[in-house]
C-alpha positions in Angstrom: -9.6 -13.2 39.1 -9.1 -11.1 35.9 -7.3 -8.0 35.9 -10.1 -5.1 34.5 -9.6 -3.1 31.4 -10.8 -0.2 30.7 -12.4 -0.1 27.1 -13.0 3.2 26.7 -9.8 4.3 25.9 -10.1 1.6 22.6 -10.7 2.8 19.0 -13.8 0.5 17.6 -11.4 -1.2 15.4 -9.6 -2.6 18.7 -12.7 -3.2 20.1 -13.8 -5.2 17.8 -10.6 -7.1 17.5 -10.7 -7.1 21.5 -14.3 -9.6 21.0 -12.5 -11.6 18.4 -10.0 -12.9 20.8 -11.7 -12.9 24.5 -12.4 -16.1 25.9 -16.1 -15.1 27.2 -15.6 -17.9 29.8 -12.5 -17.7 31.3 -13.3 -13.6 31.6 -16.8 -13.3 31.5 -16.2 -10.0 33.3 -14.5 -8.4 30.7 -16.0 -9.8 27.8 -19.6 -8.1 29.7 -17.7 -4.9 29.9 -16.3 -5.3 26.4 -19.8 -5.9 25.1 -21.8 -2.8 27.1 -18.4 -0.7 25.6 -19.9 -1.5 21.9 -23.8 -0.6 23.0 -23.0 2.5 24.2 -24.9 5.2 21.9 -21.3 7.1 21.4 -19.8 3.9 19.4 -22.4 4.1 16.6 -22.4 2.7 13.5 -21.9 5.7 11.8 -18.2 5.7 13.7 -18.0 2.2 12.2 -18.5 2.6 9.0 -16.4 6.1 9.0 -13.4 3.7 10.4 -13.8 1.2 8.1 -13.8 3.0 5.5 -10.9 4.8 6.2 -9.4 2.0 7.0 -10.5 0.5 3.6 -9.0 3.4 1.9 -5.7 3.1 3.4 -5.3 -0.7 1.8 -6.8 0.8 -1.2 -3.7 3.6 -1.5 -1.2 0.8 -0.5 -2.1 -1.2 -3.7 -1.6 1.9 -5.6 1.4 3.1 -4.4 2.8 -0.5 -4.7 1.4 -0.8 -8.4 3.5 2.4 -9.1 6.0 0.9 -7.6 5.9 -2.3 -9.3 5.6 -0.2 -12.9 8.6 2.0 -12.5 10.8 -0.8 -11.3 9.8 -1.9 -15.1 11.0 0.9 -16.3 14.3 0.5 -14.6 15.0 -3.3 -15.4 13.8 -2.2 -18.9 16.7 0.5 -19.1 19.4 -2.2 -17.9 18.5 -4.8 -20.3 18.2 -2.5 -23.3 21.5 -0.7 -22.4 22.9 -4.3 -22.0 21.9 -5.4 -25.4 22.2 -2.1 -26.8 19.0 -2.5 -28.6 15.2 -1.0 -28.3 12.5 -2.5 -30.3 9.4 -1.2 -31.0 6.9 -2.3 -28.8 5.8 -6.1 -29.0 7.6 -6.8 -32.5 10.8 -7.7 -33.6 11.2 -4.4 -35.3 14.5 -2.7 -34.0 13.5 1.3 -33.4 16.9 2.4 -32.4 20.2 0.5 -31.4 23.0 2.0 -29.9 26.0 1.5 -32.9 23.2 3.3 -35.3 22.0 6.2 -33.2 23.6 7.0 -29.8 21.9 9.8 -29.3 18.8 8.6 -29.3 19.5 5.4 -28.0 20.8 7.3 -24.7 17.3 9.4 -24.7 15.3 6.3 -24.9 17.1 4.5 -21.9 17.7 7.4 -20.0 14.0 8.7 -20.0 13.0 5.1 -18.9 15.2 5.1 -15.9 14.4 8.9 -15.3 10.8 7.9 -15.0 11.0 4.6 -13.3 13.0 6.1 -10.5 10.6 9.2 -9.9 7.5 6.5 -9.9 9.3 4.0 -7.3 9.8 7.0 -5.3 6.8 8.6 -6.1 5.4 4.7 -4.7 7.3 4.8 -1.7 6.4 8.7 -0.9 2.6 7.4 -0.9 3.1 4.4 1.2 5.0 6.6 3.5 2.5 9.3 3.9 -0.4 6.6 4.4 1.0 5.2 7.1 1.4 8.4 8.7 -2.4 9.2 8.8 
């Protein structure tokens, strides 16, 4: 004898994740009640498609936020190793554009601006993955 569920209280993503993993033998009860569940007119497909793609949206903001979070963290290994070697060079040459012994000043504004922005877009990242897992 199975113990019954009661499928009503189930979103349509659980459903559906529900008739993934019943065994329709061994609980042919529920799995009958699981499947007259998804026929009823109120489960739709319009509600499907409105779940799945929210739910497709959601992975959709994930890689976003953890691209953003990938790019600043760039930014912030880029400001240790150019204030380890004390040297920036222009972008993909050889070309020095400022080192520190030349031009502190500047050198600081380059490395400093890179770390300012990678920190605000790893927690710019994180603030989105947050707030996405919230909804």
């Amino acid at each position: 004898m199975s113990k019954k569920i009661d499928y009503s209280k189930y979103s349509l993503k659980e459903l559906y994740e529900a008739l993934d993993s019943i065994d329709s033998e061994k609980f042919p009860e529920n799995y009958r009640r699981l499947q007259d569940e998804l026929s009823k007119p109120e489960r739709s497909s319009d509600e499907v498609l409105s779940e799945l793609e929210a739910e497709m949206g959601n992975q959709e903001s994930d890689f976003k936020s953890y691209f953003i979070i990938a790019i600043g963290a760039f930014f912030v290994l880029w400001f240790f190793l150019a204030e380890e070697k004390g040297i920036i060079h222009k972008h993909r040459s050889k070309e020095v554009l400022v080192t520190l012994a030349d031009n502190p000043d500047k050198f600081y504004f380059h490395v400093y601006l890179s770390a300012g922005i990678g920190i605000c877009l790893v927690i710019f990242g994180v603030y989105l993955l947050v707030r996405n897992s919230k909804k």
